[in-house]
FINUKOL-411022 format. One record per residue (C-alpha): residue in three letters; x, y, z. Coordinates in pm, whole numbers, plus 50000, padded with zeros to 5 digits. Layout:
<nodes>
alaXYZ;...
</nodes>
This chain:
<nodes>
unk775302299335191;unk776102264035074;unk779832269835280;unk780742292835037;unk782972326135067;unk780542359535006;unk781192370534718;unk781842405134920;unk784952395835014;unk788322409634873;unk789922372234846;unk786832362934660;unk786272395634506;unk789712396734353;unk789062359534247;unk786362360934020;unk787622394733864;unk790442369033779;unk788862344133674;unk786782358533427;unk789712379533289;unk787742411733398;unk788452447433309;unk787312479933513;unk785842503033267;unk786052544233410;unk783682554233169;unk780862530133375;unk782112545933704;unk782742509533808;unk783982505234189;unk783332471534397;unk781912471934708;unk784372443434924;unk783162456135287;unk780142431935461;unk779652458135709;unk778532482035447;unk776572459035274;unk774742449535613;unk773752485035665;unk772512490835332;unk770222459835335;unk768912467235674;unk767972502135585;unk765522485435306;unk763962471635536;unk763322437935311;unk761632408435417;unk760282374835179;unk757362400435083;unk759762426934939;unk760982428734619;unk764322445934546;unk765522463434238;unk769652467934165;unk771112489333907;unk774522484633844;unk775562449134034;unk778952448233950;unk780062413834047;unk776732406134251;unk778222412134570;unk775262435334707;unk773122415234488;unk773972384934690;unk772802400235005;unk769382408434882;unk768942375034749;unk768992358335082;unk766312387435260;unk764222397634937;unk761282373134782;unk762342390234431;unk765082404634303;unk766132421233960;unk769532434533903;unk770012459433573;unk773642456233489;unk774792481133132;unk777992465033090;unk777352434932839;unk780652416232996;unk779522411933363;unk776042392633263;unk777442357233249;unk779282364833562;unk775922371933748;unk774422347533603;unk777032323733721;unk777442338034067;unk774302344934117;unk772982306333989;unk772222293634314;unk769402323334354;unk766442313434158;unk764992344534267;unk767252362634103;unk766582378633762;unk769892397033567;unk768882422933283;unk771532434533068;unk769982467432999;unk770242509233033;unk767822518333335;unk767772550333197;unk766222535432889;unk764152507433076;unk760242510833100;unk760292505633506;unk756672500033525;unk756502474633303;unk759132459433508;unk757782461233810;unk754572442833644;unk756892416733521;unk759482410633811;unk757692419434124;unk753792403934097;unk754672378534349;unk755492404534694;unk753742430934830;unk756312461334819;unk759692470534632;unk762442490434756;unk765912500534513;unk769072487234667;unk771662498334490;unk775662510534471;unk774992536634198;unk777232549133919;unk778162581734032;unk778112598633733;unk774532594133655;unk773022591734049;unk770912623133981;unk769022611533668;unk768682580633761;unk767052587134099;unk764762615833937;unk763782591533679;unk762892566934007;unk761232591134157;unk759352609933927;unk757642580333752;unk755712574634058;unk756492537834088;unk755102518434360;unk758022523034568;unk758222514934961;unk762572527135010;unk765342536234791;unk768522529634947;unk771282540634742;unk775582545434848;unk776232578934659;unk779052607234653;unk778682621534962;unk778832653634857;unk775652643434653;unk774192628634950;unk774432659335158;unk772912682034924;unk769692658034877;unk768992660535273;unk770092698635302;unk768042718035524;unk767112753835411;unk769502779635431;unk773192759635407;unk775142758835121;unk774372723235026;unk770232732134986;unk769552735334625;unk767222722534377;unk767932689434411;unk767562696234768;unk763852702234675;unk763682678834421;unk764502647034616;unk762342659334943;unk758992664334731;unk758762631034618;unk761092615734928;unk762112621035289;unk765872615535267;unk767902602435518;unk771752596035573;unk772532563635649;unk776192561135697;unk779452576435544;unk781622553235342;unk785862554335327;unk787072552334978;unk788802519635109;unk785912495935098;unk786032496534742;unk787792478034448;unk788962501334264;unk789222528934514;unk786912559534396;unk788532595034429;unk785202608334646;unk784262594834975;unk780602577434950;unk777822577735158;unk774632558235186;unk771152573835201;unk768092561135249;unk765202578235012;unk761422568335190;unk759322575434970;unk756272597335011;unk752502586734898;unk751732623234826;unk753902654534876;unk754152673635153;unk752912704834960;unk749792708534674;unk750852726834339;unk748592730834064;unk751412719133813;unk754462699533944;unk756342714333548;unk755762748433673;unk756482742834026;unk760072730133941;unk760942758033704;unk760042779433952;unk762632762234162;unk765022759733894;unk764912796033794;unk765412808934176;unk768882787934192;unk770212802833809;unk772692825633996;unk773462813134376;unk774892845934470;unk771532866634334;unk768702872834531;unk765142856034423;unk763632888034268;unk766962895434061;unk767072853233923;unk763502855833862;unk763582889233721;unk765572873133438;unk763842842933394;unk760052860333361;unk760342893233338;unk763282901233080;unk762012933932975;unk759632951933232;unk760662967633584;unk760592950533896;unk757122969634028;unk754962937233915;unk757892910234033;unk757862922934376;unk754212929434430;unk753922890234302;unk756232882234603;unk754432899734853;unk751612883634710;unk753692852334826;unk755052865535172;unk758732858535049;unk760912894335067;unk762452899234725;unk766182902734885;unk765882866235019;unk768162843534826;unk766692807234686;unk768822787234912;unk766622806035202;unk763022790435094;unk761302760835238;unk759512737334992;unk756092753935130;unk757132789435042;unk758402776634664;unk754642762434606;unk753402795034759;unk755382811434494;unk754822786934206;unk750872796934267;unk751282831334241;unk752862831933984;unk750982803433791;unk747622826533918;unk749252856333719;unk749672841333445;unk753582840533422;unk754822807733295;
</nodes>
């Protein structure tokens, strides 16, 4: 690295926040990774090489950025906050590599970026420090889009973390549970202290590793229906799956047609949504698509 201090570092970290007069803004969720340790773990759970592509969202200062540089063929870091761009593109100079986009991913049209940014390797995984307050739409929005992705490795609340690998049956499994594990198989890579980080966060982190799956591990006619299915089961926690569904699809008749449909499905009507496996929610989704309720 040219002799020079990673930008990882809290000396150096603490420098260039300095230097370029730099503010921490709340409302961005903005917390700086300064731990190498960390940062080795998260780039050896992508799993890059000089064929993989890596896409960032939210840099920061470049520190993780940095790191993929010197594994990944391509990288693209998508930074929001306007005031951070020429300090990427300064830190980041000696990376050719290395493209900065001063942009909302939420907003961004990933597939045309991936066409742009990553024609030159073979496979692209997301390496990234997300904002906490908007992990969950951004990862559906990865996920759901179907991009040609090999990994996403992202340092989340941990809280957040757990639920997205919940088994069926604890108190963390929930929607998002399901969510993540149709289009993913999630795995927990490491918990992070809230001391690795400039400013400290008031959450500890943790890192998880997303691998994402060429097809799901269950068929459903329509994915839409599927998840409101889903949805709908987890309206009231506390309920049991004929009572939530009972007001979601059948408002205003008894429960004789409700429970017959569950039979139909194998899943006891006094079972509670945190209780079904992905395979018995597409069971369910069918049924109920076959009758007509939707």
């Amino acid at each position: 690295m040219s002799g020079r201090e990673e930008i990882s570092t809290p000396k150096r970290t603490k420098e260039i926040i300095q230097r370029y007069g730099f503010k921490f803004k709340k409302s961005l969720g903005q917390n700086f990774l300064i731990d190498q340790n960390i940062l080795d773990k998260i780039v050896d759970a992508a799993g890059l090489d000089s064929d993989s592509g890596a896409l960032e969202i939210g840099p920061g200062i470049g520190a993780l950025t940095e790191r993929l540089a010197l594994t990944a063929g391509a990288v693209t870091a998508v930074e929001i906050d306007r005031r951070l761009i020429p300090i990427l593109r300064d830190v980041l100079s000696p990376y050719p590599h290395v493209k900065v986009r001063n942009d909302d991913v939420l907003n961004v049209n990933l597939q045309e970026l991936f066409k742009e940014d990553f024609a030159s390797v073979n496979k692209v995984s997301v390496v990234a420090n997300l904002p906490y307050y908007v992990t969950t739409p951004i990862l559906m929005k990865l996920l759901e889009e179907k991009l040609p992705l090999d990994n996403i490795v992202v340092m989340i609340q941990k809280e957040v973390a757990e639920r997205m690998a919940a088994s069926p049956g604890g108190k963390e499994y929930g929607s998002l549970s399901i969510a993540v594990q149709y289009y993913s198989e999630p795995e927990l890579v490491c918990i992070v202290p809230r001391t690795v980080f400039i400013p400290q966060p008031n959450v500890e982190s943790a890192v998880i590793r997303l691998k994402v799956r060429e097809r799901p591990p269950v068929e459903v006619e329509s994915e839409k229906h599927f998840f409101e299915v889903v949805q709908a089961s987890f309206t009231q926690r506390r309920k049991t799956i004929a009572n939530n569904l009972k007001a979601r699809y059948f408002p205003e008749e008894g429960r004789e047609r409700l429970e017959a449909l569950l039979a139909e499905a194998g899943i006891e009507p006094t079972r509670r949504g945190e209780t079904l496996s992905l395979e018995e929610y597409a069971r369910l989704s069918g049924v109920l698509l076959a009758a007509g309720i939707v």
